[in-house]
C-alpha positions as CSV (number, residue, x, y, z in Angstrom):
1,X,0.4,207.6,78.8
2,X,2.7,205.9,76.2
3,X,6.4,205.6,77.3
4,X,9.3,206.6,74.9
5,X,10.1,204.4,72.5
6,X,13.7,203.8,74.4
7,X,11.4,202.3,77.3
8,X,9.2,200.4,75.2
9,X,8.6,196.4,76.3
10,X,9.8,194.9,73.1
11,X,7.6,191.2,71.9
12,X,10.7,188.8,70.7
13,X,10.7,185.1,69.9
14,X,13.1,182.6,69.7
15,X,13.3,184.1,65.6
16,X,13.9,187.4,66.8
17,X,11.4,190.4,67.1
18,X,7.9,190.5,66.6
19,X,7.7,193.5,65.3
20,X,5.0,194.0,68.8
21,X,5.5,196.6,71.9
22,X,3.6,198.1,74.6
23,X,4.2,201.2,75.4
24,X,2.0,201.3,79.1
25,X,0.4,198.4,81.0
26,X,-2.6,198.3,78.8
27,X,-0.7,197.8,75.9
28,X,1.4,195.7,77.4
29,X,-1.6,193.6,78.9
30,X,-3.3,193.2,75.7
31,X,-0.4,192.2,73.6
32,X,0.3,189.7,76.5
33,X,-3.2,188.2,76.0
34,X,-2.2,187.3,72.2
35,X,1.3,186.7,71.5
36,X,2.4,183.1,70.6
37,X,3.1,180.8,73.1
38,X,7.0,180.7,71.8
39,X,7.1,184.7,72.4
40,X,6.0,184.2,76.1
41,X,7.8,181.2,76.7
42,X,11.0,183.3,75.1
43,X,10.1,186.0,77.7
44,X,9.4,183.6,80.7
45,X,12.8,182.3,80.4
46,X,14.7,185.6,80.8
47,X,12.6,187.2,83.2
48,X,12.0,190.0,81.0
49,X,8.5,190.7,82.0
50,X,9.9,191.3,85.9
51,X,12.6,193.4,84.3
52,X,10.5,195.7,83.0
53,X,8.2,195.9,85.1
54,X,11.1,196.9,87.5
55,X,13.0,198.9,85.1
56,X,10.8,200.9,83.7
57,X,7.5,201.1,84.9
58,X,9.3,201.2,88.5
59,X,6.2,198.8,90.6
60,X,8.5,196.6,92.7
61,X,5.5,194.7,94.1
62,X,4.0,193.8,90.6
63,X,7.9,192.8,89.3
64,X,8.6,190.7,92.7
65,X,5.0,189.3,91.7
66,X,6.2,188.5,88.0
67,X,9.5,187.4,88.7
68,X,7.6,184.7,90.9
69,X,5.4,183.4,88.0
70,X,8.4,183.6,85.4
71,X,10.9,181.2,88.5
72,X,7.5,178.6,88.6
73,X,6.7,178.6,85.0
74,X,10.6,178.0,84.2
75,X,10.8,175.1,87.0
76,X,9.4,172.9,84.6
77,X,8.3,172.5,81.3
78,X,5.2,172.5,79.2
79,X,2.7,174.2,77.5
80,X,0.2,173.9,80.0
81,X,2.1,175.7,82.6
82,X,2.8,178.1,80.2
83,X,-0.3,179.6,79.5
84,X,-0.6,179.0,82.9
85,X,1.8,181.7,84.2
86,X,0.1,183.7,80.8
87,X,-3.0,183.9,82.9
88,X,-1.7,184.9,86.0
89,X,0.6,187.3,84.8
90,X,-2.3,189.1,83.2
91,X,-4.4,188.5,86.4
92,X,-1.5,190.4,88.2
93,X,-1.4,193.4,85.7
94,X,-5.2,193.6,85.9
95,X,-5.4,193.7,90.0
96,X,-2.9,196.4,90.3
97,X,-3.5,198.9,87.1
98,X,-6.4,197.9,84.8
99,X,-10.4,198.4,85.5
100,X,-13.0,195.6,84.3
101,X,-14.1,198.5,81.6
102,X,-10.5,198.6,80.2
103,X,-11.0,194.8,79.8
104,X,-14.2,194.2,77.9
């Protein structure tokens, strides 16, 4: 099911918005998989996946989970270690909610 627009995860860059949302955890995980590395990294920085994740979709396990990946990726710079913390951030979202058939 699609959240309210209010609820929405909103895909922003350091230029401002994407014009991107997800409205559930699918959306939300395949947006993930394509956005620019800036758009994460803008994200990564401000914890807003954990927020979220928190917030609104209301899994404290999978935000604690995030929140770790966003505190490591932020530790240190580079684009390896962000598309790093892409990977397991997706690797989270796909343990807890998504099936392999959602993925293919």
């Amino acid at each position: 099911a699609a959240l309210p627009e209010a609820h929405r995860f909103f895909f922003c860059g350091p230029a401002g918005p994407t014009g991107r949302t997800a409205g559930n955890l699918e959306e939300f995980h395949a947006e993930l998989r394509t956005c620019a590395p800036l758009v994460l990294r803008h994200h990564l920085g401000r914890h807003d996946f954990s927020r979220w994740v928190r917030d609104v979709i209301q899994d404290l396990e999978l935000a604690a989970a995030l929140e770790a990946i966003e505190d490591h990726s932020m530790a240190a710079s580079g684009a390896g270690l962000t598309e790093r913390a892409r990977g397991e951030i997706l690797d989270e979202v796909e343990q807890r909610y998504l099936s392999s058939a959602v993925l293919v």
